[in-house]
ZANU-542634 format. One record per residue: residue in three letters; y, x, z of N, C-alpha, C in turn. Coordinates in steps of 0.02 Angstrom, whole numbers. Example, Ala and Ser with C-alpha at 12.3 -4.5 7.8 and 13.67 -1.06 7.14 Angstrom:
<pakol ALA&n.north -284&n.east 660&n.up 390&ca.north -225&ca.east 615&ca.up 390&c.north -165&c.east 660&c.up 390>
<pakol SER&n.north -112&n.east 642&n.up 354&ca.north -53&ca.east 684&ca.up 357&c.north 2&c.east 645&c.up 394>
This chain:
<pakol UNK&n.north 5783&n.east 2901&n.up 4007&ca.north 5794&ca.east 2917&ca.up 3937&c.north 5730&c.east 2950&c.up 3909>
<pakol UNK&n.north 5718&n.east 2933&n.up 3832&ca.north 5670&ca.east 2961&ca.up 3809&c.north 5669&c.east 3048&c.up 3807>
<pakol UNK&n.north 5611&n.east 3077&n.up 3781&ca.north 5612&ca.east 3145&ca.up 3769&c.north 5647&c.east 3161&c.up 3707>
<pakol UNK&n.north 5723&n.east 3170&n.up 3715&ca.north 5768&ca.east 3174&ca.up 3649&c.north 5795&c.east 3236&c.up 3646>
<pakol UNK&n.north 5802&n.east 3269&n.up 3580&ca.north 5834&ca.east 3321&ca.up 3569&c.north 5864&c.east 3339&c.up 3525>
<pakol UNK&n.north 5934&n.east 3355&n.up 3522&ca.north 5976&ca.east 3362&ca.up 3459&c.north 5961&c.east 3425&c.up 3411>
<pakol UNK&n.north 5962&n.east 3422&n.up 3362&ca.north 5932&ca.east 3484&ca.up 3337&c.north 6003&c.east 3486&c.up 3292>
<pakol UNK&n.north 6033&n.east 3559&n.up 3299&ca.north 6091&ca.east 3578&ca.up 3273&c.north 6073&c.east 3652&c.up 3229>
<pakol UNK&n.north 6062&n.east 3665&n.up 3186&ca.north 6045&ca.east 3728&ca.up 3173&c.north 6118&c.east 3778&c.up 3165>
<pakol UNK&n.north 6119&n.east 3825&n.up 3197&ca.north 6191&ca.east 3851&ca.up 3197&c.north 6224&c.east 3881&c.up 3143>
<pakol UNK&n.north 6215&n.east 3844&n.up 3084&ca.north 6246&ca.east 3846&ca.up 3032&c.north 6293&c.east 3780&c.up 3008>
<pakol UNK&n.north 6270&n.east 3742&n.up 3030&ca.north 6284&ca.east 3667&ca.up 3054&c.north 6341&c.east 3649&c.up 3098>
<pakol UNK&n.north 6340&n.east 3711&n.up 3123&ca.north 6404&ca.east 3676&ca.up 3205&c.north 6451&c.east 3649&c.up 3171>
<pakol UNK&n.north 6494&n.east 3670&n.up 3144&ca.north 6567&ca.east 3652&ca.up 3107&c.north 6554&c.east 3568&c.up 3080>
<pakol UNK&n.north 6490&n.east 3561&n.up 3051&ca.north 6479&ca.east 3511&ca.up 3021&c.north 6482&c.east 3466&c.up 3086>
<pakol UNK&n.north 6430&n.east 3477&n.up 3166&ca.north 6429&ca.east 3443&ca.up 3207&c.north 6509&c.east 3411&c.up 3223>
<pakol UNK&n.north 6532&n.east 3473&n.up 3228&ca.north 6625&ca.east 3476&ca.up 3271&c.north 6682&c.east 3420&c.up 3240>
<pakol UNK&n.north 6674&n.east 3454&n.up 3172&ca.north 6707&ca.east 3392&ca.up 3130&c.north 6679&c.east 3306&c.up 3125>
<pakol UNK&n.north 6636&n.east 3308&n.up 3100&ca.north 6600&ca.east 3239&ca.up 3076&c.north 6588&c.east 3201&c.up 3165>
<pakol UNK&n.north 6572&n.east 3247&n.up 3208&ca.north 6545&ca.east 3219&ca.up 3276&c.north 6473&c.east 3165&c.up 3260>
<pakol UNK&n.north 6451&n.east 3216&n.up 3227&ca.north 6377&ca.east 3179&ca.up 3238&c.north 6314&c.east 3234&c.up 3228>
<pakol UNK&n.north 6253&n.east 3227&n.up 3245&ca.north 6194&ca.east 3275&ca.up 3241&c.north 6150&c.east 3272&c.up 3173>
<pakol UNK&n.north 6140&n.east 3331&n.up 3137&ca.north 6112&ca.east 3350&ca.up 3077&c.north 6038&c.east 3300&c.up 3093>
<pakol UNK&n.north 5997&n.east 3301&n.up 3150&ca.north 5922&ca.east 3269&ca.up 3174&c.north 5932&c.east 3247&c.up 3254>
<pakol UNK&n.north 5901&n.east 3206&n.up 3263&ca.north 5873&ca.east 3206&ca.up 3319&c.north 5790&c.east 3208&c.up 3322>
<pakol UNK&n.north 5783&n.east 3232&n.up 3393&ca.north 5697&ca.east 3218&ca.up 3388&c.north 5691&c.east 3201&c.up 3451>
<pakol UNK&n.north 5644&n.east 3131&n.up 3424&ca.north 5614&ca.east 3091&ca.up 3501&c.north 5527&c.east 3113&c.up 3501>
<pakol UNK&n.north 5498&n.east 3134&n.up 3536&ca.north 5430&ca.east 3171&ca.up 3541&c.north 5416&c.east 3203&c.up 3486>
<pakol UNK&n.north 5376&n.east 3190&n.up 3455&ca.north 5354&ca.east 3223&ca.up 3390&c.north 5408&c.east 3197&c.up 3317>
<pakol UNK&n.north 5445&n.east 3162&n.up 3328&ca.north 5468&ca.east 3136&ca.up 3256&c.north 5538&c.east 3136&c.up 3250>
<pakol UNK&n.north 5576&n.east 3174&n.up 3201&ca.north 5632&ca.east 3186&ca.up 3193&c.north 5645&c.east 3157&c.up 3129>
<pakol UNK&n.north 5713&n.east 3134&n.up 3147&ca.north 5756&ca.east 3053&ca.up 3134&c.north 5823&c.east 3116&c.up 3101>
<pakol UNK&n.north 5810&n.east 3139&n.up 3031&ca.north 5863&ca.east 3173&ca.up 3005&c.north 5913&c.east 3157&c.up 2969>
<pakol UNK&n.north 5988&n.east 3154&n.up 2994&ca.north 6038&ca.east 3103&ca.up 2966&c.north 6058&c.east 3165&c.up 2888>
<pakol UNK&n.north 6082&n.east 3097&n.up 2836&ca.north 6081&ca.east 3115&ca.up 2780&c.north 6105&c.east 3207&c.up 2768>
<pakol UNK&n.north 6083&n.east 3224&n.up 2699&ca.north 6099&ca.east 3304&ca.up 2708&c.north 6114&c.east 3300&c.up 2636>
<pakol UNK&n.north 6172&n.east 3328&n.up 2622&ca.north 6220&ca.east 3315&ca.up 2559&c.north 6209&c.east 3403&c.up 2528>
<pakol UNK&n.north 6222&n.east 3425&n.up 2472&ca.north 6263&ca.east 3484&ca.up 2434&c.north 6310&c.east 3513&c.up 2449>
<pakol UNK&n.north 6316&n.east 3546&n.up 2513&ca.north 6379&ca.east 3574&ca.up 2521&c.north 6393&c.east 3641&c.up 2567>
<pakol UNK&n.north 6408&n.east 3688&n.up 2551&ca.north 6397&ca.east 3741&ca.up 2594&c.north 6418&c.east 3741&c.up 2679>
<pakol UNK&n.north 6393&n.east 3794&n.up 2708&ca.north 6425&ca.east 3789&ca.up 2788&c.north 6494&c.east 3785&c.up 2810>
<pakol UNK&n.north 6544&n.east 3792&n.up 2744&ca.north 6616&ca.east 3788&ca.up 2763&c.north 6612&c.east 3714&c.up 2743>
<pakol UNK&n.north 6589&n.east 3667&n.up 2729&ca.north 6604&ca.east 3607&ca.up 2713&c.north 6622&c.east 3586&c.up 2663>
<pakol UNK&n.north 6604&n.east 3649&n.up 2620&ca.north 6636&ca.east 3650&ca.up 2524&c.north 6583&c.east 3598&c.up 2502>
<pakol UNK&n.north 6616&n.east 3559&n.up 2470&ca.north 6562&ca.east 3534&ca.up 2400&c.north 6542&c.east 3568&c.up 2357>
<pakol UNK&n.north 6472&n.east 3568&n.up 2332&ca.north 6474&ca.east 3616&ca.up 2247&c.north 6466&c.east 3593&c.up 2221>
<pakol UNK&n.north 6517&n.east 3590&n.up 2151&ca.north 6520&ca.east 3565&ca.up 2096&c.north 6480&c.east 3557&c.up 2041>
<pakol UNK&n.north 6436&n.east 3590&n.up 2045&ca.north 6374&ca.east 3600&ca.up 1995&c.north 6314&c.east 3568&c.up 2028>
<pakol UNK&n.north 6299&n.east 3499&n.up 1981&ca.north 6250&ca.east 3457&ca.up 2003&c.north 6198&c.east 3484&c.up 2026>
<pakol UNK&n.north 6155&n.east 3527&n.up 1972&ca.north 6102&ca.east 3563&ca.up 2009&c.north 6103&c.east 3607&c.up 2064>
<pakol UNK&n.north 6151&n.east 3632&n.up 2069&ca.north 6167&ca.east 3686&ca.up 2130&c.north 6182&c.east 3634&c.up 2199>
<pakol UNK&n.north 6209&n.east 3584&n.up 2184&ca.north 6207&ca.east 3540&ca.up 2241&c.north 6142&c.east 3487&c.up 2251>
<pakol UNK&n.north 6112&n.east 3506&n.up 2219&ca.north 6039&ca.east 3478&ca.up 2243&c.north 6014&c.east 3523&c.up 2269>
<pakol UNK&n.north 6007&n.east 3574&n.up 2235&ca.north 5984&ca.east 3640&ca.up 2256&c.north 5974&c.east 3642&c.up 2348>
<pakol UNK&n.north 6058&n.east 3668&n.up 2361&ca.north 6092&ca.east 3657&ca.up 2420&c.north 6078&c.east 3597&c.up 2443>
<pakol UNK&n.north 6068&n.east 3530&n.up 2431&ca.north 6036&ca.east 3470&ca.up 2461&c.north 6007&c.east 3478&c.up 2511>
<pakol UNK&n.north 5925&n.east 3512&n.up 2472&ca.north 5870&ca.east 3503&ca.up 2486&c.north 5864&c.east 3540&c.up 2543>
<pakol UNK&n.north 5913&n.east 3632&n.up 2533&ca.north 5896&ca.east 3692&ca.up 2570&c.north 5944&c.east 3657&c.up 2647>
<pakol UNK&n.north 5979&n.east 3623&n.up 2637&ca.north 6013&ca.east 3597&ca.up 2701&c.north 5950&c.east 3546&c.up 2750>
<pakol UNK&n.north 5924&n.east 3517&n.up 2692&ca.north 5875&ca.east 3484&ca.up 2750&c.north 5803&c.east 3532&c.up 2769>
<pakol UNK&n.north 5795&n.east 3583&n.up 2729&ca.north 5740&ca.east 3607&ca.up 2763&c.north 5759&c.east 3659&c.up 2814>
<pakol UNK&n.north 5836&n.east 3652&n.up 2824&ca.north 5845&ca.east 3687&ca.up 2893&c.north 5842&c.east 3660&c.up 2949>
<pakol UNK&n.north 5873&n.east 3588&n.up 2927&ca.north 5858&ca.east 3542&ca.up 2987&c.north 5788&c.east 3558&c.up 3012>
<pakol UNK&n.north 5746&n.east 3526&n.up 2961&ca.north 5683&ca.east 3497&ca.up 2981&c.north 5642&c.east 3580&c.up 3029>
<pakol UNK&n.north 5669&n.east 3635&n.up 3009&ca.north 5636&ca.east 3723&ca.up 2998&c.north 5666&c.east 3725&c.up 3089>
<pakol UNK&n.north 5741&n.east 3698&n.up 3109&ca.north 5731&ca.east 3684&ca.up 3190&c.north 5730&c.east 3637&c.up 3201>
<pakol UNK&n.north 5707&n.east 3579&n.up 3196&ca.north 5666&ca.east 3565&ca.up 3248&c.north 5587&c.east 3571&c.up 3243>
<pakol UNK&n.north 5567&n.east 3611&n.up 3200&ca.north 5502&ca.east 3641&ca.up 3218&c.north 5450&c.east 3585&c.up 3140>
<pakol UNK&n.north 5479&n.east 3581&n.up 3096&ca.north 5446&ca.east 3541&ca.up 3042&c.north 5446&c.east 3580&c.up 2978>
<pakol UNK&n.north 5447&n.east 3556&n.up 2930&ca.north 5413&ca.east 3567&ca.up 2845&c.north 5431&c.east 3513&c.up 2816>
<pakol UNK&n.north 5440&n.east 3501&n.up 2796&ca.north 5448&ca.east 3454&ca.up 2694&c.north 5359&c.east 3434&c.up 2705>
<pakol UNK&n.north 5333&n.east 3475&n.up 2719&ca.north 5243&ca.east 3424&ca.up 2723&c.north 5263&c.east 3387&c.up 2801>
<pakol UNK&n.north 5293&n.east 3391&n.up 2827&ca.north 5301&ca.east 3356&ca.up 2915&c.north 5329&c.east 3268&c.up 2866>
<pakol UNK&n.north 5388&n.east 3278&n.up 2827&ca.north 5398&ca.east 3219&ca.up 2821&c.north 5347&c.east 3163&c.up 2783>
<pakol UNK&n.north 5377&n.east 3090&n.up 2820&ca.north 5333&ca.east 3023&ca.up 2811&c.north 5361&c.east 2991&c.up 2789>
<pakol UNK&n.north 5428&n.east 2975&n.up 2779&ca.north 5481&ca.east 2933&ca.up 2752&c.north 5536&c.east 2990&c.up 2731>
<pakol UNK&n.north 5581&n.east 2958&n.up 2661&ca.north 5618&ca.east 2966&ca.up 2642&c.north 5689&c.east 2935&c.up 2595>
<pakol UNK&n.north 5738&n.east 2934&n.up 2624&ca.north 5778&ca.east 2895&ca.up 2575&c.north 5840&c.east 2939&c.up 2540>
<pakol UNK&n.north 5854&n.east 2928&n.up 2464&ca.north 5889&ca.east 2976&ca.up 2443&c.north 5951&c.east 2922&c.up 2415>
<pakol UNK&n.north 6016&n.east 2937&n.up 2421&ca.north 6072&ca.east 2911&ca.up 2375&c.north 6092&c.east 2929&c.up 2347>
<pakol UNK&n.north 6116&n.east 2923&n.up 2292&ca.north 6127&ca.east 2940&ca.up 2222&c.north 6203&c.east 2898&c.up 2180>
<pakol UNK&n.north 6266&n.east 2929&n.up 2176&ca.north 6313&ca.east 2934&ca.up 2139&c.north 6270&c.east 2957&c.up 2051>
<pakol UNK&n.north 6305&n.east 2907&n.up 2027&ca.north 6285&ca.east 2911&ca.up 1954&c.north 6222&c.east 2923&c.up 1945>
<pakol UNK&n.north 6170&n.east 2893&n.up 1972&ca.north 6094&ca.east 2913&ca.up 1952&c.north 6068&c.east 2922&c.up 1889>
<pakol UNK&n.north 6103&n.east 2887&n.up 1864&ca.north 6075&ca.east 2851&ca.up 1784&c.north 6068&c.east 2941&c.up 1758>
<pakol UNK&n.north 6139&n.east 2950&n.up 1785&ca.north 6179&ca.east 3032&ca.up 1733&c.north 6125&c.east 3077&c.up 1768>
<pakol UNK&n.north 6119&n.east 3086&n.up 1821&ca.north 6090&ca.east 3128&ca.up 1832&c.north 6011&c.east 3147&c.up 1880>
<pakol UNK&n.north 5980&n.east 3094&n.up 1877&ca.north 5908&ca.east 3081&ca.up 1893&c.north 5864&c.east 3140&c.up 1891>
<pakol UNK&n.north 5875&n.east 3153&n.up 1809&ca.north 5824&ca.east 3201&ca.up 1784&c.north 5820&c.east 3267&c.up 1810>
<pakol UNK&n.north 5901&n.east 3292&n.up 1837&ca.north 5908&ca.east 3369&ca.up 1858&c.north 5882&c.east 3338&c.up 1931>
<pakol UNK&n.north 5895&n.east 3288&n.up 1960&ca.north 5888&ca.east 3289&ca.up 2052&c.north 5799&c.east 3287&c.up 2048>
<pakol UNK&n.north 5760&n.east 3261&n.up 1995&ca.north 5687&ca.east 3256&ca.up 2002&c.north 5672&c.east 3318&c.up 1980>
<pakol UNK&n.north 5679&n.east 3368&n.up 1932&ca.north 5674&ca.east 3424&ca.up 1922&c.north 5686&c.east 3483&c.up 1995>
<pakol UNK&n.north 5726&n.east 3459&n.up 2023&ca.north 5748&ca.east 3508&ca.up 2086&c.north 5704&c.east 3491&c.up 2135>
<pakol UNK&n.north 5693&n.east 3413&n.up 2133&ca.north 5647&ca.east 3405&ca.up 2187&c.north 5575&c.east 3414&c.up 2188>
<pakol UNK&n.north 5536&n.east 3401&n.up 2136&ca.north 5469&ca.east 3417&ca.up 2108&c.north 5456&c.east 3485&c.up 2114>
<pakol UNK&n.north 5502&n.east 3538&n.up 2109&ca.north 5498&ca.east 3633&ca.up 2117&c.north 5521&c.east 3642&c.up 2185>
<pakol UNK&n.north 5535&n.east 3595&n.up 2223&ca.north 5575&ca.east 3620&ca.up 2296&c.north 5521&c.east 3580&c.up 2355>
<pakol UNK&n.north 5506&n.east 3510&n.up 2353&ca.north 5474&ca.east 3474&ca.up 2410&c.north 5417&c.east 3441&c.up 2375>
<pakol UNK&n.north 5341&n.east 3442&n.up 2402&ca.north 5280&ca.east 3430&ca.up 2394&c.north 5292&c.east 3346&c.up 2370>
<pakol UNK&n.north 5262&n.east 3340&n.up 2318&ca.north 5238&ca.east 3253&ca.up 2277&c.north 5185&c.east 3243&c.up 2287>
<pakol UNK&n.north 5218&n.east 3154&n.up 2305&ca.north 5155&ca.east 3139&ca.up 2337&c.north 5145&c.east 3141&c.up 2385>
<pakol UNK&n.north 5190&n.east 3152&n.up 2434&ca.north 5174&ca.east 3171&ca.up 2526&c.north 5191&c.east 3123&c.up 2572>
<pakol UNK&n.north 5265&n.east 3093&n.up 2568&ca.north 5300&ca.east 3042&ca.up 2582&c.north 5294&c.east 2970&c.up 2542>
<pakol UNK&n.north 5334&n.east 2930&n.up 2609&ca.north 5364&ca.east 2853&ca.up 2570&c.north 5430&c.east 2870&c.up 2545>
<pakol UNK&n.north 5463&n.east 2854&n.up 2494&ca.north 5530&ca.east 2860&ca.up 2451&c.north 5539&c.east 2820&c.up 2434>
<pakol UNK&n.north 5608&n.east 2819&n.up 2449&ca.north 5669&ca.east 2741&ca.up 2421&c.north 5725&c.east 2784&c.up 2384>
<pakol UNK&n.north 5733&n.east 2764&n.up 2342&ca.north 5795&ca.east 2794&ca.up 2302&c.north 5865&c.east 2743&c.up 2276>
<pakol UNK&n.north 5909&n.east 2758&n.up 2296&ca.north 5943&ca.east 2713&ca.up 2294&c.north 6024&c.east 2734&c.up 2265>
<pakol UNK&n.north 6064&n.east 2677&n.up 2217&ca.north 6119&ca.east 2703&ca.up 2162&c.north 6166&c.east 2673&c.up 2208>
<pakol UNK&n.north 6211&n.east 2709&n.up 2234&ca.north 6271&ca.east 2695&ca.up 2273&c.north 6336&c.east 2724&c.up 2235>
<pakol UNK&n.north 6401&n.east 2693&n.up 2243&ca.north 6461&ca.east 2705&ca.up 2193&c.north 6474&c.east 2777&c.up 2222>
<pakol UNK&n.north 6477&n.east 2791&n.up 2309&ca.north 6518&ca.east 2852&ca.up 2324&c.north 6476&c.east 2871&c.up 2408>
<pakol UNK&n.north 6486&n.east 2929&n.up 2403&ca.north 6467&ca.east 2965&ca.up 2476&c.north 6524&c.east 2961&c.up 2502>
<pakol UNK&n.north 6501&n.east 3020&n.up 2557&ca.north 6557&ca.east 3026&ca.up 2612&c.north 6607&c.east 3056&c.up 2580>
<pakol UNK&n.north 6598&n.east 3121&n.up 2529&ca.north 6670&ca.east 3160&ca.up 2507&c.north 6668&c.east 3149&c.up 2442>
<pakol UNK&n.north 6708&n.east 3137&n.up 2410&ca.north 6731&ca.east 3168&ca.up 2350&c.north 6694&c.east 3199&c.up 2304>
<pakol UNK&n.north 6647&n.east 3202&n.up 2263&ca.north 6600&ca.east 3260&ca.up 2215&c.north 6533&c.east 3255&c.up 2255>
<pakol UNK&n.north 6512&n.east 3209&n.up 2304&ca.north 6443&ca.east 3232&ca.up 2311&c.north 6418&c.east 3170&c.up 2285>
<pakol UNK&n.north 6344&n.east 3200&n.up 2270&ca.north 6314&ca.east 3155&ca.up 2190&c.north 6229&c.east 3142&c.up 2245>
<pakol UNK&n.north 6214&n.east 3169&n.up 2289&ca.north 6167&ca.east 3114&ca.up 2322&c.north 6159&c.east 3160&c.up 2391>
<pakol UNK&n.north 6151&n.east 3122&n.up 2443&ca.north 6106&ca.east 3112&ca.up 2513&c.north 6038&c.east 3108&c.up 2525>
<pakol UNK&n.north 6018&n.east 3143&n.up 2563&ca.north 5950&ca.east 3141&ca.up 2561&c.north 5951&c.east 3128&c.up 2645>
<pakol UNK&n.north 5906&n.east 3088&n.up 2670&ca.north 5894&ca.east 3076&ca.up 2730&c.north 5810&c.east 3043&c.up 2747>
<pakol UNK&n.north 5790&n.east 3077&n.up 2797&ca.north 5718&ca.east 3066&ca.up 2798&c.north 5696&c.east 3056&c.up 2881>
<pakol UNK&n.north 5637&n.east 3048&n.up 2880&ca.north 5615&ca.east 3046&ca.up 2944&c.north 5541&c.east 3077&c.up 2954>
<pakol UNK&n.north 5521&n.east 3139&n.up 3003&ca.north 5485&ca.east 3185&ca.up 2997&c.north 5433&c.east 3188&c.up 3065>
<pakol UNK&n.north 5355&n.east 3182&n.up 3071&ca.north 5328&ca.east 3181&ca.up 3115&c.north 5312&c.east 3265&c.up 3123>
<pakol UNK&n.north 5321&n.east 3302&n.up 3185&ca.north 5291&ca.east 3372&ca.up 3181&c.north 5199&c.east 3362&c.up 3186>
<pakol UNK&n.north 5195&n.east 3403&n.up 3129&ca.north 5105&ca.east 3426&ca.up 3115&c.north 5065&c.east 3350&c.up 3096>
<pakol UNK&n.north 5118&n.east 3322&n.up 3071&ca.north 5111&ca.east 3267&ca.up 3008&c.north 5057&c.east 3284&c.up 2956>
């Protein structure tokens, strides 16, 4: 087996326990981070678009913060988006003040529904350490 490692940040467990799957994995240097939604550590959605971008973003820079990366570590990125049209402008506003432009590859993409109920986009990326 390769040099693999689950990266769970222990704010995350509940998320692991329930869903049965890992926030990242990392095979040598590059972590493979499965999508990271708006939603607090109890598994709440937040209802307030910007606040759930907000929370988006701060969910994946925990991922990426264990297993030892940055928002500058990532090389690829793909984001999904419930109602983009509606709300583009607040998710580029959150993201332009939160993660470096210009750093990554980005795909953005308009999907009808996530996994729960009220979440309005996914962010999922893939991160080389000291990228």
């Amino acid at each position: 087996m390769t040099d693999r490692t689950i990266i769970l940040p222990p704010s995350m467990k509940l998320l692991a326990e329930r869903a049965g799957y890992a926030p990242a994995v990392k095979v040598g240097a590059t972590v493979y981070c499965a999508g990271q939604v708006g939603r607090t550590p109890a598994l709440q959605v937040i209802a307030d678009p910007e606040a759930q971008f907000v929370a988006a973003w701060e969910n994946l820079r925990l991922v990426l913060a264990e297993a030892g990366c940055t928002f500058e570590d990532v090389v690829e990125m793909t984001t999904y988006h419930v109602e983009m049209r509606q709300h583009m402008a607040v998710f580029r506003a959150v993201k332009d003040r939160t993660f470096p432009r210009g750093t990554c590859a980005w795909t953005c993409i308009g999907v009808t529904e996530l996994a729960h109920p009220g979440l309005l986009v996914e962010i999922k990326c893939v991160a080389v350490a000291g990228a």
